[in-house]
N, CA, C and O atoms as CSV, one atom per row, in Angstrom:
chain,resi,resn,atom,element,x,y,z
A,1,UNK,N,N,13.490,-13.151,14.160
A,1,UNK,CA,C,12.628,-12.680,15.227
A,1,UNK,C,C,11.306,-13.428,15.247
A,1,UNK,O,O,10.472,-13.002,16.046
A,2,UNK,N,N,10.939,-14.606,14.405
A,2,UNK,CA,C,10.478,-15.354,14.838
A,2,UNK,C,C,8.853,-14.722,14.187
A,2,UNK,O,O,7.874,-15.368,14.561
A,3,UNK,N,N,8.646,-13.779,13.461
A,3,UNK,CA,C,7.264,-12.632,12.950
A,3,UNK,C,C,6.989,-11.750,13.794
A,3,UNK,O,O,5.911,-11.186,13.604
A,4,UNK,N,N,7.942,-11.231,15.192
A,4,UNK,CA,C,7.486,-10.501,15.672
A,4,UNK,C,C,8.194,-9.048,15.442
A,4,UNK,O,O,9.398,-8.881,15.635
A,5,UNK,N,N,7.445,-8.173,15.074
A,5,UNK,CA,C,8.078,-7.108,14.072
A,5,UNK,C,C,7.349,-5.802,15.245
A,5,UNK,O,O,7.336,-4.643,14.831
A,6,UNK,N,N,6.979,-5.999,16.169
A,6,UNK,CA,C,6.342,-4.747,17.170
A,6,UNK,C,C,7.091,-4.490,17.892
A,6,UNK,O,O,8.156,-5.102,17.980
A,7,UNK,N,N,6.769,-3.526,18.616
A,7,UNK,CA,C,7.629,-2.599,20.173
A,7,UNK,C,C,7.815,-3.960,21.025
A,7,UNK,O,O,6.989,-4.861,20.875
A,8,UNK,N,N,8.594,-4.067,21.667
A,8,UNK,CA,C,8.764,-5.196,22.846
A,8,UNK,C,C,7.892,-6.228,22.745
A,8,UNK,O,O,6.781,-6.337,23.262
A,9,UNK,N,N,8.513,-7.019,21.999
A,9,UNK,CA,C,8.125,-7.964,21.102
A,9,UNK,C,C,6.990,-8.418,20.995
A,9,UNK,O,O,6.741,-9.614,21.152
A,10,UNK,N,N,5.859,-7.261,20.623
A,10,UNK,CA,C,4.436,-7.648,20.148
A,10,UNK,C,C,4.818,-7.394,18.627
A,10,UNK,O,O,5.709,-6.890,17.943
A,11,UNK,N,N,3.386,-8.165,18.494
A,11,UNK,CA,C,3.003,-8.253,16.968
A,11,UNK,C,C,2.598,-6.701,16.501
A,11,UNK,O,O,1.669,-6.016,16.928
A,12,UNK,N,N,3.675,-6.341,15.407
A,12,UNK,CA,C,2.613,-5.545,15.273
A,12,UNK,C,C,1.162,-5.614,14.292
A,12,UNK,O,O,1.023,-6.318,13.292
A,13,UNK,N,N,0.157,-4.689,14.877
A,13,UNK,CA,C,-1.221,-4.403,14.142
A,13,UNK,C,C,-1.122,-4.627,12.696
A,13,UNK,O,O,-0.015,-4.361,12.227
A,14,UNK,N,N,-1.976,-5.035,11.909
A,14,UNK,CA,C,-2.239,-5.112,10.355
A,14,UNK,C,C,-2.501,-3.474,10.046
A,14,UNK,O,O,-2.890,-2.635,10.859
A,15,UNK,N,N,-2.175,-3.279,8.652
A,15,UNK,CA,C,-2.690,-2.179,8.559
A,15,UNK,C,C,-4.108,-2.333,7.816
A,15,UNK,O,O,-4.160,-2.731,6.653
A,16,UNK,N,N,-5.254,-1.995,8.551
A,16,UNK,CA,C,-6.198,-2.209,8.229
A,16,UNK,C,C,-7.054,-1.233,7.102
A,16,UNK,O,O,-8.150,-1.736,6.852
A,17,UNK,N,N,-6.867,-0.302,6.568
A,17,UNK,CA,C,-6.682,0.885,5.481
A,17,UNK,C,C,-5.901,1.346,4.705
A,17,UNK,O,O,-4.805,1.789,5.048
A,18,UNK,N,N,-6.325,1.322,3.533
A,18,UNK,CA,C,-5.150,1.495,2.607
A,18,UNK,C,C,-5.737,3.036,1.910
A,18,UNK,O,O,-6.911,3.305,2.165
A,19,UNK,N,N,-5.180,3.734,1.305
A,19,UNK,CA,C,-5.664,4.985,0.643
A,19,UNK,C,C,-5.150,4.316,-0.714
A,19,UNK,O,O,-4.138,3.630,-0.859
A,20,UNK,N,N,-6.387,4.797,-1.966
A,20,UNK,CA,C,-5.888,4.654,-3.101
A,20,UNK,C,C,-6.614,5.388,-4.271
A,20,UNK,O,O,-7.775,5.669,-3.975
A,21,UNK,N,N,-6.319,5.684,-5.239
A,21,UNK,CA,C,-7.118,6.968,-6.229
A,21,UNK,C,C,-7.598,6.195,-7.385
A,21,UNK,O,O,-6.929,5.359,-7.992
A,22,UNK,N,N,-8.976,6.589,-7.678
A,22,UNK,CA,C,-9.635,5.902,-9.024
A,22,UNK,C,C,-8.972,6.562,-10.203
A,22,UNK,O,O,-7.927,7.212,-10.220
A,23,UNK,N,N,-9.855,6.240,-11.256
A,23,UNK,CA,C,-9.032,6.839,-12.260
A,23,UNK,C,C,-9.433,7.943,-12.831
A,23,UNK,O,O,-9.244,8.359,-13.974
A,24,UNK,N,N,-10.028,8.406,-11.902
A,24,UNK,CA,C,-10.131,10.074,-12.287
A,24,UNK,C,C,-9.352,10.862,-11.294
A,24,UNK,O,O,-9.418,12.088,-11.379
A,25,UNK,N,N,-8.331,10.104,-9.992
A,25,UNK,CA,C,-7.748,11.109,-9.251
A,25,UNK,C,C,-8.607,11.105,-7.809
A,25,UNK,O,O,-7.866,11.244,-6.836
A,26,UNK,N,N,-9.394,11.031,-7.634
A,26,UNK,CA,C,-10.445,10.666,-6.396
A,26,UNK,C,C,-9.697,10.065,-5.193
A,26,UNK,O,O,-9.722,8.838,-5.290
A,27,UNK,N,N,-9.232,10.359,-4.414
A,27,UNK,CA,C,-8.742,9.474,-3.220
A,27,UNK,C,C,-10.220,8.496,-2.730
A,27,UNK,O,O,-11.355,8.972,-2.674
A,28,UNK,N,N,-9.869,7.116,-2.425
A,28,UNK,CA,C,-10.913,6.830,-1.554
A,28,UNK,C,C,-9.793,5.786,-1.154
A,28,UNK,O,O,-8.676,5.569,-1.624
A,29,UNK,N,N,-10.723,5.047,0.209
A,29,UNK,CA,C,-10.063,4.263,1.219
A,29,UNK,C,C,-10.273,2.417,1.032
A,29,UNK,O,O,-11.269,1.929,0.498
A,30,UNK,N,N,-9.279,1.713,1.513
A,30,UNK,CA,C,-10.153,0.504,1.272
A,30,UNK,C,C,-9.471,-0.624,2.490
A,30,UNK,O,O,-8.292,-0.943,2.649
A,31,UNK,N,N,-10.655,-1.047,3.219
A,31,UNK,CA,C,-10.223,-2.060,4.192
A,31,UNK,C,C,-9.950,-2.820,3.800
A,31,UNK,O,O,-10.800,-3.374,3.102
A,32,UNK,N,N,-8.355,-3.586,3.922
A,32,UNK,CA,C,-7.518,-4.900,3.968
A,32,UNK,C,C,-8.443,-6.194,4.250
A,32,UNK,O,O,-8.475,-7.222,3.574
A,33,UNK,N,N,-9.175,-5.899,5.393
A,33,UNK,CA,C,-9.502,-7.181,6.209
A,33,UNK,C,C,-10.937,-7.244,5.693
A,33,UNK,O,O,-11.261,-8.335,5.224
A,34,UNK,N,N,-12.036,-6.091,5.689
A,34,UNK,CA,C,-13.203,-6.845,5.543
A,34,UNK,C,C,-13.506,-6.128,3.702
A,34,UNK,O,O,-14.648,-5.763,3.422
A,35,UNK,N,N,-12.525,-6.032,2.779
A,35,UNK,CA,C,-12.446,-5.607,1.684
A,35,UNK,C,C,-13.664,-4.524,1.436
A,35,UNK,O,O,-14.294,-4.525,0.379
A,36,UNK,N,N,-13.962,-3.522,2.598
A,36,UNK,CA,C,-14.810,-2.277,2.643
A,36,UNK,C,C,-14.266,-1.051,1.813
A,36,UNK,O,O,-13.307,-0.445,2.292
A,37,UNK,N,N,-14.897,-0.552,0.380
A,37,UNK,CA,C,-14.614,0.912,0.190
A,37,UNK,C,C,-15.326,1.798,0.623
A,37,UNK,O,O,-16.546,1.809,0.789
A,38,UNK,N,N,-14.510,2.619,0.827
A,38,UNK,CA,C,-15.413,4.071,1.475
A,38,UNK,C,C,-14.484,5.843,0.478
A,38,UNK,O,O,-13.330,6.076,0.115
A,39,UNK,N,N,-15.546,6.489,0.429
A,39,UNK,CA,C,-14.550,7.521,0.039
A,39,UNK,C,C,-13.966,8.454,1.200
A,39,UNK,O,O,-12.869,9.011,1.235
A,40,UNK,N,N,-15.181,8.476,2.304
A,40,UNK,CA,C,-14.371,9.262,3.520
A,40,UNK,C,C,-13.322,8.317,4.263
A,40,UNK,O,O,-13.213,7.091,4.289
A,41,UNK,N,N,-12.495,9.480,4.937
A,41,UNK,CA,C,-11.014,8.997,5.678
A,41,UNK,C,C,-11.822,8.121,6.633
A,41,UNK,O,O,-12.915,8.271,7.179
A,42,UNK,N,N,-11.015,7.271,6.643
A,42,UNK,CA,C,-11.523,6.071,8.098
A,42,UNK,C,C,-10.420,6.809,9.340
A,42,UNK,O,O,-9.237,7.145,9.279
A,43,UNK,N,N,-11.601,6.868,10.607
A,43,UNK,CA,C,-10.922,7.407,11.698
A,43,UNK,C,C,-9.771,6.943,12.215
A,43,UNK,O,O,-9.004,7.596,12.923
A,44,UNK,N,N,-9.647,5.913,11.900
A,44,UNK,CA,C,-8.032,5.223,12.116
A,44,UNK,C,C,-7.028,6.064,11.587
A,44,UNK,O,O,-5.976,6.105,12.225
A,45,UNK,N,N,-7.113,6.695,10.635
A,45,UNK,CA,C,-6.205,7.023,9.484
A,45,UNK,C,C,-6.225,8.635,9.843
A,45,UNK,O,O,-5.364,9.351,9.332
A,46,UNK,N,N,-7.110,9.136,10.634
A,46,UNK,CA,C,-7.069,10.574,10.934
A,46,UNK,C,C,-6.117,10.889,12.048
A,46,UNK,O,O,-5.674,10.016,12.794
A,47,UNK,N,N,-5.784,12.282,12.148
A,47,UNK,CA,C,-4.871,12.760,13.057
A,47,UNK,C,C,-5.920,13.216,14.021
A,47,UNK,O,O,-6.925,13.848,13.695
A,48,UNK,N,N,-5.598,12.834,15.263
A,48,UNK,CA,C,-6.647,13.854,16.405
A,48,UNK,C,C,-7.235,14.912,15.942
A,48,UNK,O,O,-8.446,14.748,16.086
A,49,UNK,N,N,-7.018,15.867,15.482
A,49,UNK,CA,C,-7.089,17.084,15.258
A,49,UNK,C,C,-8.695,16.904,14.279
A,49,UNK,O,O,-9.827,17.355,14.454
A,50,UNK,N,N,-8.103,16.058,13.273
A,50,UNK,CA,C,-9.109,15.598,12.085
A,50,UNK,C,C,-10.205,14.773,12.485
A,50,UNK,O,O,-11.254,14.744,11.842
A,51,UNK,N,N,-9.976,13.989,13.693
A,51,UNK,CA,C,-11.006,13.290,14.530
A,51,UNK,C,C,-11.992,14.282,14.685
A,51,UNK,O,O,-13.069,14.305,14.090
A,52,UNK,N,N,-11.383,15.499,15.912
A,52,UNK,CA,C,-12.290,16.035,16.397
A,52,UNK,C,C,-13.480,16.886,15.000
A,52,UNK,O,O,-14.700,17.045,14.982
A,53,UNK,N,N,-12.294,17.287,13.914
A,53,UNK,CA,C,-13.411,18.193,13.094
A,53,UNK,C,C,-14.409,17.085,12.658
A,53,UNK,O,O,-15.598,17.316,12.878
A,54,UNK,N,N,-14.133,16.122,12.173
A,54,UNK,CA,C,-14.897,14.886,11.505
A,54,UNK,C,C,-15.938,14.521,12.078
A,54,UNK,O,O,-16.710,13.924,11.328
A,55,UNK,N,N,-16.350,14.669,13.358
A,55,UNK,CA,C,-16.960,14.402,14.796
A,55,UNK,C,C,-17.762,15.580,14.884
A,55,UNK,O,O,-18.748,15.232,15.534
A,56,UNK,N,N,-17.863,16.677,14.610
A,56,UNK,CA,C,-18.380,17.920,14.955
A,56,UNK,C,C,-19.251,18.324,13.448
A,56,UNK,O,O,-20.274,18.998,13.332
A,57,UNK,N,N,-18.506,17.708,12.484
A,57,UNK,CA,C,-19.362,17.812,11.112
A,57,UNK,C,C,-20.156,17.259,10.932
A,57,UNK,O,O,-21.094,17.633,10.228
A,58,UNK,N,N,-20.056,15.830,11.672
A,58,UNK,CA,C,-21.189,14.788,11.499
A,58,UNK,C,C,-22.379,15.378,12.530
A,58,UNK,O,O,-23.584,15.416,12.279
A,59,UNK,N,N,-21.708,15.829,13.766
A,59,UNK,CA,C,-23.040,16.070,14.611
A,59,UNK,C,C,-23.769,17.162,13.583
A,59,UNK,O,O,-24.742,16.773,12.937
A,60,UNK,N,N,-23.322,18.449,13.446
A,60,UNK,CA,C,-24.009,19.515,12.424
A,60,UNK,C,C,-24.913,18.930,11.593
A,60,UNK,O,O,-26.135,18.818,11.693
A,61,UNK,N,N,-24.085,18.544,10.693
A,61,UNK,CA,C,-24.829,17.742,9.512
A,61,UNK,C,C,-26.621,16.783,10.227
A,61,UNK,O,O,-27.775,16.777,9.800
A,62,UNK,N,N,-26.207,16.386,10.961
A,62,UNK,CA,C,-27.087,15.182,11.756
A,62,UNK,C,C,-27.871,16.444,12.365
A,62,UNK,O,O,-29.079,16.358,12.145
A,63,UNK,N,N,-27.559,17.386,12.947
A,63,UNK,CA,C,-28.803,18.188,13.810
A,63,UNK,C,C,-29.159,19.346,12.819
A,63,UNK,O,O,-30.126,20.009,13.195
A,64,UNK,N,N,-28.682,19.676,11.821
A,64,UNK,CA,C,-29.444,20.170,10.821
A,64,UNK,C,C,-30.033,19.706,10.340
A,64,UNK,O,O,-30.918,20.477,9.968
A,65,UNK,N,N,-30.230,18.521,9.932
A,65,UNK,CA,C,-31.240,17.800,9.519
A,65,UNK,C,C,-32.570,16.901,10.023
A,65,UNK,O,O,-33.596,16.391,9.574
A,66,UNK,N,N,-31.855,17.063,11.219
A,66,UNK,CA,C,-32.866,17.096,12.401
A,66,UNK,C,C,-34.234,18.014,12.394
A,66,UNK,O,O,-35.435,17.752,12.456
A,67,UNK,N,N,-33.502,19.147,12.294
A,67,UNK,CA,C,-33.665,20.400,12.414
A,67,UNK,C,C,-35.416,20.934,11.386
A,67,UNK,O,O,-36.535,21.397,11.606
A,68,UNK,N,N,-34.597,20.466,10.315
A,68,UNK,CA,C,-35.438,20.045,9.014
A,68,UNK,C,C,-36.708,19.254,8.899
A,68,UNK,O,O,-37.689,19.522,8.206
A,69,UNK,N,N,-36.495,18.119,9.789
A,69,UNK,CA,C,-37.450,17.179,9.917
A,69,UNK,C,C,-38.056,17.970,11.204
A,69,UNK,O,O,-39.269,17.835,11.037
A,70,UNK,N,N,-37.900,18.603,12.209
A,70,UNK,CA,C,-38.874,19.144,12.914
A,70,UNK,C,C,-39.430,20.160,12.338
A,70,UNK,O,O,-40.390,20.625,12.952
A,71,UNK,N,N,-39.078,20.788,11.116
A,71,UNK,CA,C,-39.545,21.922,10.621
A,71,UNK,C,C,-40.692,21.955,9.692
A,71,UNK,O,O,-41.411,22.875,9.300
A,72,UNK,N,N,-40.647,20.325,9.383
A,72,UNK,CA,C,-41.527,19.687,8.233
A,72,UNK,C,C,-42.866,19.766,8.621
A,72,UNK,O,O,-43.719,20.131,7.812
A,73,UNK,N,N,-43.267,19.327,10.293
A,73,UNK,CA,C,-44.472,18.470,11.093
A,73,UNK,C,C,-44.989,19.755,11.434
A,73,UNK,O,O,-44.319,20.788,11.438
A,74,UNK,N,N,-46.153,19.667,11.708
A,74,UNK,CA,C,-46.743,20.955,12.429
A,74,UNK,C,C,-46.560,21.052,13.853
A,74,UNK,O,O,-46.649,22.194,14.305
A,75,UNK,N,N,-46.312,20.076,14.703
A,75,UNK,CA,C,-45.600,20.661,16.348
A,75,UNK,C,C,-45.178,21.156,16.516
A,75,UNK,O,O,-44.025,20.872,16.192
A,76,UNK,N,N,-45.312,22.458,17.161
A,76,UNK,CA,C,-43.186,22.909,17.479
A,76,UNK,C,C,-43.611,22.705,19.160
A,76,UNK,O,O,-44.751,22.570,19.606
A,77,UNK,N,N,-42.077,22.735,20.068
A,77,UNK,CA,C,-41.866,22.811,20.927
A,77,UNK,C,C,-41.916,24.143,21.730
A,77,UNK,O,O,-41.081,24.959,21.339
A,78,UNK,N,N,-42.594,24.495,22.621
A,78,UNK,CA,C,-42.270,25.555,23.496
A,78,UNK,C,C,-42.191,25.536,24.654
A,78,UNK,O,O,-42.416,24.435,25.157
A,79,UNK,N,N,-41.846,26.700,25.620
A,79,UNK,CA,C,-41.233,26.140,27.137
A,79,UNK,C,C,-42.531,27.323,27.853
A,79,UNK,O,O,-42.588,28.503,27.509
A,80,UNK,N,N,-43.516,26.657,28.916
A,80,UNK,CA,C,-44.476,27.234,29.360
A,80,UNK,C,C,-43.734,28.353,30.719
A,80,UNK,O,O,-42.647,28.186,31.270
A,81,UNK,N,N,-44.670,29.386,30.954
A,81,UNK,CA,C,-43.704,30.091,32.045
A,81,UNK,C,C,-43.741,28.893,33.425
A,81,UNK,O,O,-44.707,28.312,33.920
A,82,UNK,N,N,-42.179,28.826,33.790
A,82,UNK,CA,C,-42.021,27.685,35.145
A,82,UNK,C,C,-41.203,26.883,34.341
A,82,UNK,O,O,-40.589,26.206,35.165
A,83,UNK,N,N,-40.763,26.499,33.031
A,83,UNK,CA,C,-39.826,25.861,32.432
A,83,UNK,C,C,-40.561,24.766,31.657
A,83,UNK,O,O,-40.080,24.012,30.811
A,84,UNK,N,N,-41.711,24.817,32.069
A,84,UNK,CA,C,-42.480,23.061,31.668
A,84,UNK,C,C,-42.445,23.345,30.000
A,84,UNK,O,O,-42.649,24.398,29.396
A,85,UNK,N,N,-42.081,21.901,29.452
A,85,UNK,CA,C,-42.805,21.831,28.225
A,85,UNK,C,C,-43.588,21.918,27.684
A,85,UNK,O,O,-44.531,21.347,28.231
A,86,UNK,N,N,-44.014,22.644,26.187
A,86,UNK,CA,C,-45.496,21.987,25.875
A,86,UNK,C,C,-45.179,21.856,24.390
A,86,UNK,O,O,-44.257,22.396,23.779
A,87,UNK,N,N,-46.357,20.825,23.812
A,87,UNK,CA,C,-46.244,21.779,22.546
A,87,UNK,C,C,-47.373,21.553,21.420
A,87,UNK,O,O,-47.934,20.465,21.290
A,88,UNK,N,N,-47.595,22.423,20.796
A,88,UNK,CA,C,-48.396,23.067,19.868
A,88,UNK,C,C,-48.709,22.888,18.583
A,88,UNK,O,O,-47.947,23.347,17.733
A,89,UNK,N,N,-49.899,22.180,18.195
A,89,UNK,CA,C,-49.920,22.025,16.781
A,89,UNK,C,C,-51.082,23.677,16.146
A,89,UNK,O,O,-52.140,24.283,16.319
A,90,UNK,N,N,-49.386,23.608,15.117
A,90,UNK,CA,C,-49.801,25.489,14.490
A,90,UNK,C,C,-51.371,24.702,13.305
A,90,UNK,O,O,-52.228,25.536,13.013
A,91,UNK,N,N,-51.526,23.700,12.929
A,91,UNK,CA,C,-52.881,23.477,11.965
A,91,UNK,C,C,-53.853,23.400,12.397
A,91,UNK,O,O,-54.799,24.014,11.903
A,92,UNK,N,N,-54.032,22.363,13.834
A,92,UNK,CA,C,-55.115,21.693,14.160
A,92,UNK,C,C,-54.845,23.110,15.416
A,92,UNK,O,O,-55.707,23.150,14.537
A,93,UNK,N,N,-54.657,23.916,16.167
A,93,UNK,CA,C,-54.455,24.759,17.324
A,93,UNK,C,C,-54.914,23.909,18.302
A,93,UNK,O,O,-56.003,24.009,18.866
A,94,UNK,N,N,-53.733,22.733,18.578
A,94,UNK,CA,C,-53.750,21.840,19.507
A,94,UNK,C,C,-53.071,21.945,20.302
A,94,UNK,O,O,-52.119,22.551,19.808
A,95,UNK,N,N,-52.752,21.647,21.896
A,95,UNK,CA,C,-51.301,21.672,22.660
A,95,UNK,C,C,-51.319,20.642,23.404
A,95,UNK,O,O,-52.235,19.820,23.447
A,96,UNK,N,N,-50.410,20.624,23.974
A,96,UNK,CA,C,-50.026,19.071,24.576
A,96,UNK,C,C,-49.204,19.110,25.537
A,96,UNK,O,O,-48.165,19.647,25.152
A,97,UNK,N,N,-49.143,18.702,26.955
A,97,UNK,CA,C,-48.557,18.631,27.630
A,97,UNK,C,C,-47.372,17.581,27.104
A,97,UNK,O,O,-46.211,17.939,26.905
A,98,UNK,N,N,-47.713,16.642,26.973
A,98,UNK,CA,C,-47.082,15.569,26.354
A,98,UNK,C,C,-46.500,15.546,25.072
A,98,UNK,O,O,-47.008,16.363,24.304
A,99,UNK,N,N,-45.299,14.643,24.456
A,99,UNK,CA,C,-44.538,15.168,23.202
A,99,UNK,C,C,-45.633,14.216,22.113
A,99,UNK,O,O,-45.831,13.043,22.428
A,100,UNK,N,N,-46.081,14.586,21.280
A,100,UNK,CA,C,-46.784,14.008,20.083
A,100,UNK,C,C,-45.902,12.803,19.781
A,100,UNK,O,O,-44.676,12.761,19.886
A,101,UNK,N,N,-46.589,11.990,19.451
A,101,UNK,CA,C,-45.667,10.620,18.534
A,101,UNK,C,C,-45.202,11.277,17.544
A,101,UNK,O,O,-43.974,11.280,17.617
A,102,UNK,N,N,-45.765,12.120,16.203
A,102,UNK,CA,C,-45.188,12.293,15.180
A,102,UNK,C,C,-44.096,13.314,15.521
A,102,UNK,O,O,-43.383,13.516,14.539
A,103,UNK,N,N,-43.821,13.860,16.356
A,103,UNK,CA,C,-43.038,15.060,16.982
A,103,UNK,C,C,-41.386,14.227,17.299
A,103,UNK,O,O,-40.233,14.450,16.930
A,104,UNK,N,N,-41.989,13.290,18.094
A,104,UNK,CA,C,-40.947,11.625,18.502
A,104,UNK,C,C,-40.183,11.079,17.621
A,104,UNK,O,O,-39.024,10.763,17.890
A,105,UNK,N,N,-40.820,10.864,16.251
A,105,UNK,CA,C,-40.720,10.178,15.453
A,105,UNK,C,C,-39.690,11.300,14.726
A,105,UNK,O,O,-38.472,11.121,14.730
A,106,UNK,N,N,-40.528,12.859,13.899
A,106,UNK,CA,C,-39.121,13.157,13.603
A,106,UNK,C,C,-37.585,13.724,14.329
A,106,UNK,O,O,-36.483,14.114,13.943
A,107,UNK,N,N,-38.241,13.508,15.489
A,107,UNK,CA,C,-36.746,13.819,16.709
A,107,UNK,C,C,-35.929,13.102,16.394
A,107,UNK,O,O,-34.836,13.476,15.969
A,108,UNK,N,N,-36.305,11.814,16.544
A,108,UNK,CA,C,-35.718,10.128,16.513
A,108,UNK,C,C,-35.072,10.201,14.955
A,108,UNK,O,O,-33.856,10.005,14.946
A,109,UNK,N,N,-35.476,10.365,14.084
A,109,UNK,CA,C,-34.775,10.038,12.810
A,109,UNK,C,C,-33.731,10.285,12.683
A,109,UNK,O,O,-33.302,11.335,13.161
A,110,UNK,N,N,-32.648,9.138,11.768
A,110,UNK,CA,C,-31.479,9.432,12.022
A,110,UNK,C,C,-30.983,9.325,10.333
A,110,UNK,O,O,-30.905,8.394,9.532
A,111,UNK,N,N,-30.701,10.795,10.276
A,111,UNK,CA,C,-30.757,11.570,8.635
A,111,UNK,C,C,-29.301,11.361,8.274
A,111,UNK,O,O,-28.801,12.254,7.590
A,112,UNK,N,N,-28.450,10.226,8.650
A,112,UNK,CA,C,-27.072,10.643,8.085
A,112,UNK,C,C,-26.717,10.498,7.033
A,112,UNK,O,O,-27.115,9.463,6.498
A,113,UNK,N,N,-25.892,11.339,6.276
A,113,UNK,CA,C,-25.900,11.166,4.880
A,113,UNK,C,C,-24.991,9.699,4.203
A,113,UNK,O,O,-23.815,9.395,4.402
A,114,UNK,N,N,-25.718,9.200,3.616
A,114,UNK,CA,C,-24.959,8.231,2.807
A,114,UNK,C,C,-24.206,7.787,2.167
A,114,UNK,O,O,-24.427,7.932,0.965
A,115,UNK,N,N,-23.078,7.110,2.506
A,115,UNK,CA,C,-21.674,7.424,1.731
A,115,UNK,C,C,-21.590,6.230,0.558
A,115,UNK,O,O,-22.028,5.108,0.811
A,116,UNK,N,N,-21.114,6.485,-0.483
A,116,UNK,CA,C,-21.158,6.099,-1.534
A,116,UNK,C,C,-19.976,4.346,-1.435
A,116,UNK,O,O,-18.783,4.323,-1.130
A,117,UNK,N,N,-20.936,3.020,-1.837
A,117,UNK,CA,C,-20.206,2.118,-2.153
A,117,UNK,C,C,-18.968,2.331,-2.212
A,117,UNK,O,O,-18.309,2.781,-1.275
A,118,UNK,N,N,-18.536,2.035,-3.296
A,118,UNK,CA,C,-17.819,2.024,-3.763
A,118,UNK,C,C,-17.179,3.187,-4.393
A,118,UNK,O,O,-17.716,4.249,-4.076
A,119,UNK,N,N,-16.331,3.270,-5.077
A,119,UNK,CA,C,-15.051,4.872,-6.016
A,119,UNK,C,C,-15.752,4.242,-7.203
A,119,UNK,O,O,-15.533,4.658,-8.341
């Protein structure tokens, strides 16, 4: 067949993930092509189902910690009567029509947790 081993005679895909266990038992993952370890499942390798939870943990994770970093700054956000924004520094008893830079800044941060090199 000439190397063509796919559905109607395409090539098929490399498998680009391999699953394999250290030597304590640990599953972690490892890309073929750009020799990447990771210990979380690579989305390739997930079932839909596992997509969607994987996807919904990361947002959590990411807006709780969000969450955190707005909780740190003295701004908070509040909604004036009519819907308008404002917001309020609880130290200095400041307000602001406008969003504070440092308010921006911890909105903007992007807290995702760090996955470990290597197994």
């Amino acid at each position: 067949m000439n190397g063509i081993n796919g559905i109607n005679g395409h090539a098929a895909a490399p498998v680009l993930w391999q699953e394999a266990r250290n030597p304590e038992g640990r599953v972690y993952y490892y890309n073929t092509v750009t020799k990447a370890v990771q210990w979380t499942k690579p989305e390739e390798l997930m079932a839909p189902a596992e997509v969607g939870y994987h996807l919904a943990h990361i947002m959590t994770v990411t807006n709780d910690l969000n969450q955190r970093a707005l909780a740190n700054q003295p701004w908070k956000e509040y909604t004036a009567e009519g819907g308008r924004k404002y917001w309020y520094n609880e130290e200095t008893k400041q307000s602001s029509w406008e969003m504070p830079a440092v308010y921006k800044e911890a909105l903007s941060k992007e807290n995702v947790p760090q996955t470990p090199i290597a197994p």
